[in-house]
PALUMNU-94071 format. One record per residue (C-alpha): residue number from 1; chain; residue in one letter; z, x, y. Coordinates in nm, 2 decimals. Example, Ala and Ser with C-alpha at 12.3 -4.5 7.8 and 13.67 -1.06 7.14 Angstrom:
2
> 1  A  a  0.78  1.23  -0.45 $
> 2  A  s  0.71  1.37  -0.11 $
END
This chain:
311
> 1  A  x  22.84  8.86  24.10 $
> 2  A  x  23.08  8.57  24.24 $
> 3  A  x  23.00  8.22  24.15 $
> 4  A  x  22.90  8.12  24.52 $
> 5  A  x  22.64  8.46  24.54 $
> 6  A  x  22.53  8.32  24.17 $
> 7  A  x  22.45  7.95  24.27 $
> 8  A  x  22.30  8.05  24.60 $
> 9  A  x  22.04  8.27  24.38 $
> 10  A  x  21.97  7.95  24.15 $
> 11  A  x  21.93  7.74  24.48 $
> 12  A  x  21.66  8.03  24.57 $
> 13  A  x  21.53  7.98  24.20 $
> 14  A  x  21.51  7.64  24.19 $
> 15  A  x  21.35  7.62  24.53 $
> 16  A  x  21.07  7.89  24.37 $
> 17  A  x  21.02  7.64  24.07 $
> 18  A  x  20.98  7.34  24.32 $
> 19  A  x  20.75  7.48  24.48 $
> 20  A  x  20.57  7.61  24.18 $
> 21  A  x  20.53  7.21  24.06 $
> 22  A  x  20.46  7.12  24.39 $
> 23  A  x  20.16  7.33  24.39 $
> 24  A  x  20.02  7.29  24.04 $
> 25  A  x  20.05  6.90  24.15 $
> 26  A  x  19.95  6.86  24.46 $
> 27  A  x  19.94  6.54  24.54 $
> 28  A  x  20.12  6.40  24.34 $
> 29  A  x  20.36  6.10  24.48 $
> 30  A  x  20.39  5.80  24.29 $
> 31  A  x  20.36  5.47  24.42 $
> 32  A  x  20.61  5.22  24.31 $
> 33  A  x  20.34  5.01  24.09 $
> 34  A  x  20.22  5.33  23.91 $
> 35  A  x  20.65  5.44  23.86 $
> 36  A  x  20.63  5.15  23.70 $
> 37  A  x  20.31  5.17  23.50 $
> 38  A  x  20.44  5.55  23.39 $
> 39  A  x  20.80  5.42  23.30 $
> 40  A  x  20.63  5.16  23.08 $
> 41  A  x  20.42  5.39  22.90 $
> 42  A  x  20.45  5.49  22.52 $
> 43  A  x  20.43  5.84  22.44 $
> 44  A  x  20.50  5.84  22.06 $
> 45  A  x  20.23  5.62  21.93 $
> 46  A  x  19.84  5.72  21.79 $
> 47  A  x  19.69  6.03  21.82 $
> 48  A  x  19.61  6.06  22.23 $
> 49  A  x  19.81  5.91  22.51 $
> 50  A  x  19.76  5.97  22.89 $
> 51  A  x  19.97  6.14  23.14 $
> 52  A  x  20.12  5.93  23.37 $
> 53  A  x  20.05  6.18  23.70 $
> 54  A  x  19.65  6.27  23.60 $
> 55  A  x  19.58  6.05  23.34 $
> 56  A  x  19.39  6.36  23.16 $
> 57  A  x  19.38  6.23  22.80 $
> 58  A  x  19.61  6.48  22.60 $
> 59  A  x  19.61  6.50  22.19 $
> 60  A  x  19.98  6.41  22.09 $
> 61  A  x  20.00  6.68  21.89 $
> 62  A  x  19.98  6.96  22.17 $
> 63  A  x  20.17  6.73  22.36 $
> 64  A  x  20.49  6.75  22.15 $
> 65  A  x  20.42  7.12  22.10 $
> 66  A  x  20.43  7.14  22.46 $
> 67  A  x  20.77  6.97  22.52 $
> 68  A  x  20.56  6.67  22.65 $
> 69  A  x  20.52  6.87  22.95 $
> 70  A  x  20.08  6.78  23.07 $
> 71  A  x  19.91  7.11  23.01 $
> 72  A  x  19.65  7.04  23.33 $
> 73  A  x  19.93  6.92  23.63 $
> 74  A  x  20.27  7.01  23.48 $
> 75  A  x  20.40  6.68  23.49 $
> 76  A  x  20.74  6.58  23.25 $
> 77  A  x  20.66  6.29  23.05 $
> 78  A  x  20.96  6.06  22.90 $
> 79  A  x  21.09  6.24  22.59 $
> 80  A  x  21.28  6.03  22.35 $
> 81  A  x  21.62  6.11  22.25 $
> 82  A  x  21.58  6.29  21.92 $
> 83  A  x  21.31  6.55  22.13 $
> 84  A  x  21.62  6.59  22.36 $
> 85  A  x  21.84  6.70  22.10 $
> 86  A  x  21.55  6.93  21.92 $
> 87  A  x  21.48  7.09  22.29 $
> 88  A  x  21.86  7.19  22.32 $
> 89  A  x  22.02  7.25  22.03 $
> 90  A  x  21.99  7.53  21.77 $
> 91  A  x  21.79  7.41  21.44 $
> 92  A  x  22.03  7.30  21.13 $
> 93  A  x  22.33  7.29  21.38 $
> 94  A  x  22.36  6.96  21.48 $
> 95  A  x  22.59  6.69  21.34 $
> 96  A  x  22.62  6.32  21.49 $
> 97  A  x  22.90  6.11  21.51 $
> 98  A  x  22.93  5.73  21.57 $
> 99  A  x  22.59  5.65  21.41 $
> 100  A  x  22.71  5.30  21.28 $
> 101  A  x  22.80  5.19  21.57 $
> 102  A  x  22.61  4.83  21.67 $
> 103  A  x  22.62  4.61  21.96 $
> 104  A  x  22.80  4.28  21.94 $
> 105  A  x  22.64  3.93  22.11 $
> 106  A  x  23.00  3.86  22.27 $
> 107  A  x  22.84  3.67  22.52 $
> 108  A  x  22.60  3.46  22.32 $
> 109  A  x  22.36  3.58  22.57 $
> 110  A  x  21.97  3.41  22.60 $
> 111  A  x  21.68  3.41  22.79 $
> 112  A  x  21.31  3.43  22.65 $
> 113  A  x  21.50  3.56  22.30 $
> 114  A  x  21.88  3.63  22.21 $
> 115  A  x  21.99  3.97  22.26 $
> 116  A  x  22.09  3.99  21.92 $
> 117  A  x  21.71  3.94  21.83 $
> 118  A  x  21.67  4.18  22.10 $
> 119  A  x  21.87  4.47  21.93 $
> 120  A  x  21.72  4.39  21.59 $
> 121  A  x  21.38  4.46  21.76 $
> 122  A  x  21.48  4.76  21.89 $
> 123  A  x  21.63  4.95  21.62 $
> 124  A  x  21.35  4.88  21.42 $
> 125  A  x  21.09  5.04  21.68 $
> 126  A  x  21.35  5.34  21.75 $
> 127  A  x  21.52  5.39  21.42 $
> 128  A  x  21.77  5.37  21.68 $
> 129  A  x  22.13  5.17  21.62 $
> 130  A  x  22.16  5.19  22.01 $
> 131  A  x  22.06  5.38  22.37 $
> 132  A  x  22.20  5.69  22.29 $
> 133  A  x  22.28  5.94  22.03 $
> 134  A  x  22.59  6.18  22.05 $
> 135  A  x  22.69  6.48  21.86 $
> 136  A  x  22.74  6.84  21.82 $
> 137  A  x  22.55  7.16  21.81 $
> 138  A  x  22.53  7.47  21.88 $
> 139  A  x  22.27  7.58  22.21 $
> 140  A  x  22.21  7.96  22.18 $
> 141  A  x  22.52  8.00  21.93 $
> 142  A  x  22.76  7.83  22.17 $
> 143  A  x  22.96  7.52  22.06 $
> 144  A  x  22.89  7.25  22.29 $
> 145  A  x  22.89  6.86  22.32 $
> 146  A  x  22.58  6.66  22.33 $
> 147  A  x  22.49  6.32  22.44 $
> 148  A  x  22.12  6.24  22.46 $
> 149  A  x  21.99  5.88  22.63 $
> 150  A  x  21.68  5.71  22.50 $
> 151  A  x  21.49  5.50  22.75 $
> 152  A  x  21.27  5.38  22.42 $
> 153  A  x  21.60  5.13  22.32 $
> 154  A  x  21.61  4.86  22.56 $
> 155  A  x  21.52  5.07  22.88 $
> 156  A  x  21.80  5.35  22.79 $
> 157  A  x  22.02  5.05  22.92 $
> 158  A  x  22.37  5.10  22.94 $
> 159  A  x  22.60  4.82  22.71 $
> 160  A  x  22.91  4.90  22.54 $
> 161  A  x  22.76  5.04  22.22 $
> 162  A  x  22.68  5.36  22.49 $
> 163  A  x  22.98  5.33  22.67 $
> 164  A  x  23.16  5.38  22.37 $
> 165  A  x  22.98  5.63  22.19 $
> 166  A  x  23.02  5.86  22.54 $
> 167  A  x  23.35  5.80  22.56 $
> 168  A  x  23.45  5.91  22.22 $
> 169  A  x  23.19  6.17  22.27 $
> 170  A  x  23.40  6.32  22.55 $
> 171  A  x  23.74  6.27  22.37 $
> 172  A  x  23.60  6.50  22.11 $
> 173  A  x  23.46  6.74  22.35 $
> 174  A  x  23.83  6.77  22.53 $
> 175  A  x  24.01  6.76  22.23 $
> 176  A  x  23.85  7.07  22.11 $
> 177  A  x  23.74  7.25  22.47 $
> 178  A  x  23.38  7.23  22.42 $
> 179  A  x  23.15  7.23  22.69 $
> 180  A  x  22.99  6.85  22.76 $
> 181  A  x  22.59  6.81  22.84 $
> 182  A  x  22.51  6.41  22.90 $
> 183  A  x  22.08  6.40  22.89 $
> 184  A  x  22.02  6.01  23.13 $
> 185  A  x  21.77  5.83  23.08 $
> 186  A  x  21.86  5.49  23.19 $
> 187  A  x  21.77  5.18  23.40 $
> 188  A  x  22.14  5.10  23.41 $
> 189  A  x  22.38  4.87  23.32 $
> 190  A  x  22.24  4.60  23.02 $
> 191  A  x  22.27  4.28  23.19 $
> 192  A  x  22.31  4.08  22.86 $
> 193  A  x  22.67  4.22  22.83 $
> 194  A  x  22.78  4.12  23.17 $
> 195  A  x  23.11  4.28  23.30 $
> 196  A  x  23.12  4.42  22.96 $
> 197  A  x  22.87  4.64  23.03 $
> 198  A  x  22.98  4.75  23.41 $
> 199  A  x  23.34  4.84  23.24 $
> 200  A  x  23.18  5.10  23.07 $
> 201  A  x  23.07  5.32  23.43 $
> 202  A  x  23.50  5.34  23.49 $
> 203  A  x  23.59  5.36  23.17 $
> 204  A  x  23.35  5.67  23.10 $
> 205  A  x  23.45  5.80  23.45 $
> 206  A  x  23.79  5.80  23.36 $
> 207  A  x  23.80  6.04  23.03 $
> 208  A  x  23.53  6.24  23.23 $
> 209  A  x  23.86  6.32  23.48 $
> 210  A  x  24.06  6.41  23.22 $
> 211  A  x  23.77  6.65  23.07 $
> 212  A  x  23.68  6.82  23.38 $
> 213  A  x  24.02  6.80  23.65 $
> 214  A  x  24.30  6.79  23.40 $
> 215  A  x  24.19  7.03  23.14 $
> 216  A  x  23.91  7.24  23.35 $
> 217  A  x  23.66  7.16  23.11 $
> 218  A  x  23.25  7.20  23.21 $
> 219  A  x  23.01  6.92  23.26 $
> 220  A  x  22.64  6.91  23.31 $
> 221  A  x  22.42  6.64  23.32 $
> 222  A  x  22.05  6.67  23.30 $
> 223  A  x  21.91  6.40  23.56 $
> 224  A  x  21.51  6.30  23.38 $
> 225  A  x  21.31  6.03  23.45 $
> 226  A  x  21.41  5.80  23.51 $
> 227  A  x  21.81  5.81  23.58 $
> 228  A  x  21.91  5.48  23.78 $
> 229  A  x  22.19  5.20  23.83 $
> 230  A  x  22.51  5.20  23.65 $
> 231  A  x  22.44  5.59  23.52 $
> 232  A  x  22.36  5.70  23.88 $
> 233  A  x  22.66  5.54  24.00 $
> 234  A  x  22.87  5.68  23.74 $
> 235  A  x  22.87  5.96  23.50 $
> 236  A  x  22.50  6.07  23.63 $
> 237  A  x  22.64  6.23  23.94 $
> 238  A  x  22.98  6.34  23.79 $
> 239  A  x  22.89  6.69  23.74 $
> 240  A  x  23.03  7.01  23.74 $
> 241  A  x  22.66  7.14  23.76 $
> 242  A  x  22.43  6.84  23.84 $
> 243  A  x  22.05  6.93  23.68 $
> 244  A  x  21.73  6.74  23.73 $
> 245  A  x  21.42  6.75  23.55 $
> 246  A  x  21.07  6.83  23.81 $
> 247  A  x  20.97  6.48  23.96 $
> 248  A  x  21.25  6.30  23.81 $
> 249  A  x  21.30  5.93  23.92 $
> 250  A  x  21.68  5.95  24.09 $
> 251  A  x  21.80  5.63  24.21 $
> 252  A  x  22.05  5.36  24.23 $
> 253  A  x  21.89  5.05  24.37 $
> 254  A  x  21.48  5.02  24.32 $
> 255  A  x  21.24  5.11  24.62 $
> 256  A  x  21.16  4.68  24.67 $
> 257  A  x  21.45  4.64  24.68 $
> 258  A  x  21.61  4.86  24.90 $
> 259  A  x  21.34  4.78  25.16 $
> 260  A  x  21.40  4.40  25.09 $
> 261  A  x  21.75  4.46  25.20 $
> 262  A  x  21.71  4.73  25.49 $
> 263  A  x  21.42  4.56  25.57 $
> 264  A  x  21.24  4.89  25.65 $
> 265  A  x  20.92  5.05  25.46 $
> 266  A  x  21.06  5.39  25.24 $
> 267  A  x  20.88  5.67  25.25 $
> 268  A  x  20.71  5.77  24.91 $
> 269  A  x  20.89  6.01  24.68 $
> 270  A  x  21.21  5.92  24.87 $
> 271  A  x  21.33  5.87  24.52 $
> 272  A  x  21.23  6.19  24.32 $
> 273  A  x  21.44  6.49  24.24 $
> 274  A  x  21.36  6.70  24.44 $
> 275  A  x  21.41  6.48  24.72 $
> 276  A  x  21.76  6.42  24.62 $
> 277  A  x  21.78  6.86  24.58 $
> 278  A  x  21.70  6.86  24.96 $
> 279  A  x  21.91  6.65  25.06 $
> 280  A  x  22.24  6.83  24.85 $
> 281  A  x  22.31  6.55  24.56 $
> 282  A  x  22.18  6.80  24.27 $
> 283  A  x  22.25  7.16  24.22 $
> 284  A  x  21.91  7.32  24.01 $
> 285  A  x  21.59  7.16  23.92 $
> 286  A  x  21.44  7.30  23.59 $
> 287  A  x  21.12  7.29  23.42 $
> 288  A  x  21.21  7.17  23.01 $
> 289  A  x  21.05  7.49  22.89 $
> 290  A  x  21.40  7.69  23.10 $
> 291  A  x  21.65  7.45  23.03 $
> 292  A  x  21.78  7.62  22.72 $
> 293  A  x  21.80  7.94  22.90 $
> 294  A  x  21.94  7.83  23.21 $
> 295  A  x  22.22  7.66  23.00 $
> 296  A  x  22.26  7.92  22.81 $
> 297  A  x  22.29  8.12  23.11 $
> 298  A  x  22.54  7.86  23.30 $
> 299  A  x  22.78  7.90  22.95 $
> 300  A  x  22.81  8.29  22.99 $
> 301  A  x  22.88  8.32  23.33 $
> 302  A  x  23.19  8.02  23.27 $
> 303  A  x  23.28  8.22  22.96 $
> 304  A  x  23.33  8.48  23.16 $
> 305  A  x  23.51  8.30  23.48 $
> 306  A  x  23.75  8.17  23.19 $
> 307  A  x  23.76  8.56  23.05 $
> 308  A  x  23.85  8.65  23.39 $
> 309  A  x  24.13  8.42  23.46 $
> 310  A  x  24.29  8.41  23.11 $
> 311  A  x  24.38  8.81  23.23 $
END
């Protein structure tokens, strides 16, 4: 099968599974007070929580069991970053790098707190040292390299702590030809570090260039909700294979204020995936209880294209 006939039957798949959502949530479009509400909305805490589309009452438990996925509409909720790494990669495979790794107040920067305060907090309620966690594993006994956002630490923003780790994630995934899977969950840049923080969309743009034009190298990332700002604009939409997440929250600038700026009303779920799959900025959309398999699938048939043109 070539690679176009291949993608074309994903497009076909992925337009079955959107459909499949569609239906079991029927009606579902969020307005931009409840997107805000959902993103706002602790999973990991007590023994129930509520989903964000339904708000059925669902036991944490079953929920976790579930891949946080609502058993009564099928809706994704947030996952944090350690539940990304357990959904992909192969138990007692994975090994981290750059754990130490800790923010610095260059900028002194204040408002209601410092933002050293503000890190301090955070690490303590994430177990966290920063937004993201990077490593290697192994997904389905392939080798691969794995970077996993965590909206829980300071909205999944984007400072120079992340910057960095991604960065020296994707060195290490050049250096030794391993395939490269970024998991966004951001609200963007971290406005406490300025132009510090903004460096790091060119600076991780740049090594990804190296990864995937100079050295032919795969890269996937896996759009969930929500993926916005500086990681939109950046690494987000960098991909060999772009994947999204059902209902995912895809965006650059917010809904108010595009509309404050256009000065024109947007039409709800403008900003969803599967808007953004219509309209040719992602390639799949895939339910979290596939996404192994479909990567898994995505490695063999590269292995193979590489097979084919190493002979």
């Amino acid at each position: 099968m070539s690679l176009a006939n291949w993608f074309e039957e994903k497009r076909k798949f992925g337009g079955l599974i959107g459909a499949f959502i569609e239906k079991a949530t029927k009606g579902y479009v969020l307005s931009e007070g409840e997107k805000e509400r959902s993103i706002g909305t602790g999973t990991n805490k007590g023994l129930w929580t509520r989903c964000d589309n339904c708000e059925n009452m669902l036991y944490v438990r079953f929920l976790k069991q579930n891949k946080r996925v609502c058993e009564e509409c099928g809706y994704h909720l947030q996952m944090d970053s350690t539940e990304r790494i357990e959904l992909s990669i192969d138990r007692g495979t994975w090994i981290p790098m750059d754990e130490d790794m800790v923010a610095r107040d260059v900028l002194e920067s204040h408002d209601e707190e410092s933002y050293k305060d503000r890190i301090v907090f955070y690490q303590k309620r994430t177990g966290l040292t920063d937004a993201v966690q990077t490593g290697i594993g192994k997904l389905n006994g392939v080798s691969v390299a794995l970077g996993a956002m965590d909206f829980q630490f300071m909205g999944g923003s984007m400072g120079s702590v992340v910057g960095e780790k991604i960065t020296r994630l994707i060195e290490h995934a050049t250096k030794e030809s391993m395939p490269l899977i970024l998991v966004c969950s951001s609200g963007g840049a971290r406005m406490q570090e300025g132009t510090l923080s903004l460096m790091q969309m060119a600076k991780i743009s740049s090594v990804l260039y190296i990864h995937q034009v100079r050295k032919g190298l795969l890269y996937i990332p896996i759009l969930t909700y929500p993926t916005t700002g500086g990681v939109t604009a950046s690494f987000g939409m960098l991909g060999d294979i772009i994947i999204a997440e059902p209902r995912a929250y895809i965006a650059f600038a917010g809904k108010r204020v595009i509309e404050q700026t256009l000065r024109q009303k947007i039409p709800d779920g403008f900003q969803v995936a599967e808007s953004s799959f219509d309209h040719g900025l992602l390639d799949l959309i895939v339910p979290r209880n596939l996404l192994k398999g479909v990567l898994s699938e995505i490695f063999e048939l590269y292995a193979s294209t590489l097979r084919r043109a190493s002979t």
